[in-house]
N, C-alpha and C positions, 0 to 999 in steps of 0.2 A: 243767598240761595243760588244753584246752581243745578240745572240738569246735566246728569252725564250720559250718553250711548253706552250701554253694556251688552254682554253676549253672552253667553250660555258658556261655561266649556266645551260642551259636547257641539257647540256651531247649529245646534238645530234653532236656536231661538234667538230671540230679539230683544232689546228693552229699554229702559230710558231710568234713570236713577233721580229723584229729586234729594240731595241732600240735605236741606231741610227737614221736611218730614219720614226721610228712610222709608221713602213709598218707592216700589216699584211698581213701572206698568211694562206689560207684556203686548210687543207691537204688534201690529197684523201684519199677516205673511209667515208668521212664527207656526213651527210646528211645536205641539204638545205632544212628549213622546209617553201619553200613561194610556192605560187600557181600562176603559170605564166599568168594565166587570166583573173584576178583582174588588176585593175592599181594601179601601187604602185606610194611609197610616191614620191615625187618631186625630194628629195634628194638622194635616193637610183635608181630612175628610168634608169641612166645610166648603175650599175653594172648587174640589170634584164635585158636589154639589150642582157649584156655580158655575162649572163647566154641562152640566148638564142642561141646566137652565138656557144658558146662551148657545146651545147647539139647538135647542127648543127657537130660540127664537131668533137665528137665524146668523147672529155673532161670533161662531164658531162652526164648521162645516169639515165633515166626514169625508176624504178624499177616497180616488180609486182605491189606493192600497190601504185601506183603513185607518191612517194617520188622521190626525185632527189639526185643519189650519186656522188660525186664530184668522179671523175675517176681519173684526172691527176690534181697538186696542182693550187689554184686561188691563184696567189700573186701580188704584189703592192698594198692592198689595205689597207684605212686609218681605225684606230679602229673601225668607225662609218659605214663608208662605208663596214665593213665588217658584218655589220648588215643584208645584204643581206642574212643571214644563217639564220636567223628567219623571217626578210622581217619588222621589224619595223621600225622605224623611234627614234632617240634619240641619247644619247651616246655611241658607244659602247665600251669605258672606264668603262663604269659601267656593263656592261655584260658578258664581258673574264674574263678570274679565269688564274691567274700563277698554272699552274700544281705544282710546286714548292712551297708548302704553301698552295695554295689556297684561297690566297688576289687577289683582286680584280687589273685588270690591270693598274688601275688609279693612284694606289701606285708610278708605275714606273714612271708617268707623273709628279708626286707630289714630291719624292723626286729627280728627275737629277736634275743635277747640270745647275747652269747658263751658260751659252756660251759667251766665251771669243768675243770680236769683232774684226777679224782681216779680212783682203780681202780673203783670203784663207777659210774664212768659208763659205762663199759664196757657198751653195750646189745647188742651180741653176746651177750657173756658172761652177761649174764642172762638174755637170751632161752634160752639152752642148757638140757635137759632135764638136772637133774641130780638126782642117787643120793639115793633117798629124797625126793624134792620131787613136788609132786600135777603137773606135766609129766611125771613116770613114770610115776604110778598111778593117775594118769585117764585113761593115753593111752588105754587099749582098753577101752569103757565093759561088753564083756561079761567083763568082768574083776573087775566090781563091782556085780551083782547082789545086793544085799544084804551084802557081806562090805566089812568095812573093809580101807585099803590095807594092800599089803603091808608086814609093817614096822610098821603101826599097832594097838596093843590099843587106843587110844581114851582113855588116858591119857597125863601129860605125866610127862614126866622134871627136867632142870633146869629151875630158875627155876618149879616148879610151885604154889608157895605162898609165893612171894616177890613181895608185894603190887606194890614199888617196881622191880621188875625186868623189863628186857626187854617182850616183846611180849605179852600176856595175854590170857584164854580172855574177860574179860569185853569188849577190842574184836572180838576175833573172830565171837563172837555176834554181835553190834552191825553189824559190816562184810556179813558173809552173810545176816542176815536182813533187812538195808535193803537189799542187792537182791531177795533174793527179793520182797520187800513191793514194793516198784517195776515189776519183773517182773510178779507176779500183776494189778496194780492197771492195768497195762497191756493184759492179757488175754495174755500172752505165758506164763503158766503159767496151766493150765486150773483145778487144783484149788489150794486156799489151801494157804500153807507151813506146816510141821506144826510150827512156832514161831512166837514173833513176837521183835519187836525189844523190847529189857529195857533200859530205860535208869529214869533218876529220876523220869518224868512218870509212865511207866505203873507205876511200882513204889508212886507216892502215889496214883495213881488204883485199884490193887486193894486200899492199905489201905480208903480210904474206902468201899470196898466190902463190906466185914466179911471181906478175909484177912488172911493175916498179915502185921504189920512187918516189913521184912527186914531184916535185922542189918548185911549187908554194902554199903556204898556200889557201886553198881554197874562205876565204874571200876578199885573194887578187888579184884571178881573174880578168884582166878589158880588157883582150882580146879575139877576138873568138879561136883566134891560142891554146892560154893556154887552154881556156875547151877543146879543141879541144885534146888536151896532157890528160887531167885528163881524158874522154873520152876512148880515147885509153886505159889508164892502166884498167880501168874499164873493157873491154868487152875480158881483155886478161887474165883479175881473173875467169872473170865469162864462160871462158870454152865455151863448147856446149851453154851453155844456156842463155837465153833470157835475154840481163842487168836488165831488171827489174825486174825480178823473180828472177836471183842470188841477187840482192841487200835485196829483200824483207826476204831470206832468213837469209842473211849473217849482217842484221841490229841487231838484237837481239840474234848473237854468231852462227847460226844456217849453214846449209849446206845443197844446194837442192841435192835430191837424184839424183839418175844419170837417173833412169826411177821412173821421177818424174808423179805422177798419178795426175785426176783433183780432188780428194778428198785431197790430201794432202796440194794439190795450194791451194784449199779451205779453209783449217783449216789454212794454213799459212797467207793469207789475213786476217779471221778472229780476227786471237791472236797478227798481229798488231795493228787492229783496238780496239781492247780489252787492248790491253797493253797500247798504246798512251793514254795517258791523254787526250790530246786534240783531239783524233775523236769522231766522231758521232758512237753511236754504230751498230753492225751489223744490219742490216733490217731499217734502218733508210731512211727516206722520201729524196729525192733527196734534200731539200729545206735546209734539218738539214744538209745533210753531205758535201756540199757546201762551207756552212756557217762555219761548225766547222772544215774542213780541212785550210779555211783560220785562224783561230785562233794559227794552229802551222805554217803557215806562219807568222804570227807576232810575234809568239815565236823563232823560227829558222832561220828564214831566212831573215825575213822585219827589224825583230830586232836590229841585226847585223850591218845594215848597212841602211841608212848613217848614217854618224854621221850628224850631223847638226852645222849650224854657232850659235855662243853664242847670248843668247836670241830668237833663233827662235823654239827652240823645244818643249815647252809647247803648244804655241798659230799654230804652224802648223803641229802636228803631225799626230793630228786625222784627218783632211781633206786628207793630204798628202796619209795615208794609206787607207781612204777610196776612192781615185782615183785610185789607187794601185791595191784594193779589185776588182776595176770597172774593171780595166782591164784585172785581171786574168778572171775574170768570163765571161768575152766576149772572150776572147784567146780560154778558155777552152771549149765553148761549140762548137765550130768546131772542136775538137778534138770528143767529143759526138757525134757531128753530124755524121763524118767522113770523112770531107773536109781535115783537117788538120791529118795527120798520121804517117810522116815518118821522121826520125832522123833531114831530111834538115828543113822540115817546123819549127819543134823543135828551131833549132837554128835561123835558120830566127826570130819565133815568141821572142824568148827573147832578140835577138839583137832589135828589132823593141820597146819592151818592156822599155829597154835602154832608145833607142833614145825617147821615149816619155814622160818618167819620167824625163832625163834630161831636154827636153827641154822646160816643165811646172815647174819645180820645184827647177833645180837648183842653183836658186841662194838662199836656202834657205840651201844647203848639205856646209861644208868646207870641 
């Protein structure tokens, strides 16, 4: 999966391409050049609609010259449908431009690749809310004001202390707190995540610290008790200070000051986001930085782990991570919200994370 930047040809507008799903979203800042009272085409009638709705509520807003500025991003919509930004009717594969080149968006349509047939590809079927999975027990976030989902003690059942098995509490950690950490470092969460990300660098960087060694390699995490250990040595490195702010420091050799100011928090978010390959860079539309904090989850974290049984890894990988993707991005935005905030919800969410990747997918991990 890959997001791309595109533009309008006419330069009024904005957008970000998910190749995967041929979803367009329409960024903010974007002018929509249609006139809401005329009747539009048949086929777009629906997205005007929704243009109207979100100038009701506040997401799209009427300028001096009567133009309409997209305020906050329109996304799900298909190339065509997102022809709503000029208000014609046609393809609009032939209308986006790759900021990247400047070819025409159809390229991308033109050359993908075929799609393998297997039951896992089935993107309906995973999109569907299903029985015990975080699309049922996130759907109503005043449902989870502090209590774990339904369903959830916050412990694992199978596969919970079976190092080489299935889907494990040690990438899960790993997956949700590399975006949270992306998220924050973008300004898109106000206060720092009430963990950090626990991998082999910062695990040698709190020995060197005077805590303790940890016993268990961090990929071989598959208990809450073990994160629960690496945890601990974490927050006895990082001193005074907030584990996610020592981490953020202490990733790239560094050392928060002892009266650490918010300018210097500042520049430190920044020169991660700058340093990682894989983030979205500073000032980045929520849609981009999302999208591209999940990119070093699948570098770091999703990567890792599982391994997969022989012969399943081609034909189920990309579904597998894009259920994955689904779920982080519904975790995380109660964390946005500010439903979900504090170390317990943390651990609850990725033990629940766990149980739901195992119990769709595992018979595809060895």
């Amino acid at each position: 999966m890959a997001i791309h930047d595109i533009y309008h040809k006419d330069k009024f507008a904005r957008g970000c391409f998910n190749d995967a799903t041929n979803e367009v979203t329409i960024l903010r800042g974007s002018i929509l050049n249609i006139d809401l009272a005329v009747t539009p085409p048949s086929n777009i009638a629906a997205n005007y609609r929704d243009v109207g709705k979100r100038i009701a509520a506040g997401d799209i807003r009427v300028r001096t010259d009567d133009r309409l500025e997209v305020v906050h991003d329109i996304c799900g919509l298909s190339p065509s449908g997102a022809r709503v930004a000029d208000g014609k009717t046609g393809s609009g594969w032939k209308v986006w431009h790759l900021v990247d080149g400047g070819k025409l968006l159809d390229t991308l349509r033109i050359n993908q690749p075929p799609v393998e047939e297997h039951p896992l590809t089935i993107v309906k079927e995973l999109a569907k809310p299903r029985q015990g999975s975080v699309a049922n027990t996130l759907a109503n976030p005043t449902d989870r004001s502090g209590a774990p989902p339904p369903g959830n003690t916050g412990t694992l059942t199978a596969g919970q202390d079976r190092s080489e098995c299935g889907y494990r509490i040690a990438h899960a950690q790993k997956s949700l707190s590399l975006v949270l950490k992306h998220m924050w470092c973008h300004g898109f969460l106000t206060n720092p995540p009430p963990v950090c990300v626990i991998d082999s660098i910062i695990l040698r960087a709190a020995a060197g610290r005077g805590a303790a060694t940890h016993r268990v390699p961090w990929t071989r995490v598959a208990s809450l008790k073990a994160y629960r250990e690496h945890l601990a040595i974490c927050k006895c490195a990082a001193g005074g200070h907030q584990i996610a702010i020592w981490e953020l420091f202490v990733f790239y050799g560094g050392e928060p000051p002892g009266d650490l100011t918010n300018e210097q928090l500042q520049h430190a978010k920044e020169s991660f986001l700058l340093k990682n390959p894989f983030a979205a860079p500073p000032g980045s539309y929520r849609s981009r930085a999302i999208h591209d904090s999940l990119k070093d989850v699948h570098r770091s974290a999703f990567g890792r782990n599982p391994t997969w049984r022989v012969g399943e890894r081609t034909l189920a990988r990309a579904p597998v991570r894009r259920r994955h993707d689904q779920l982080l991005i519904e975790i995380y935005s109660h964390y946005e919200s500010g439903v979900r905030h504090t170390e317990e919800h943390f651990i609850e969410d990725i033990a629940h994370l766990v149980a739901v990747m195992n119990s769709e997918f595992e018979k595809y991990f060895r």
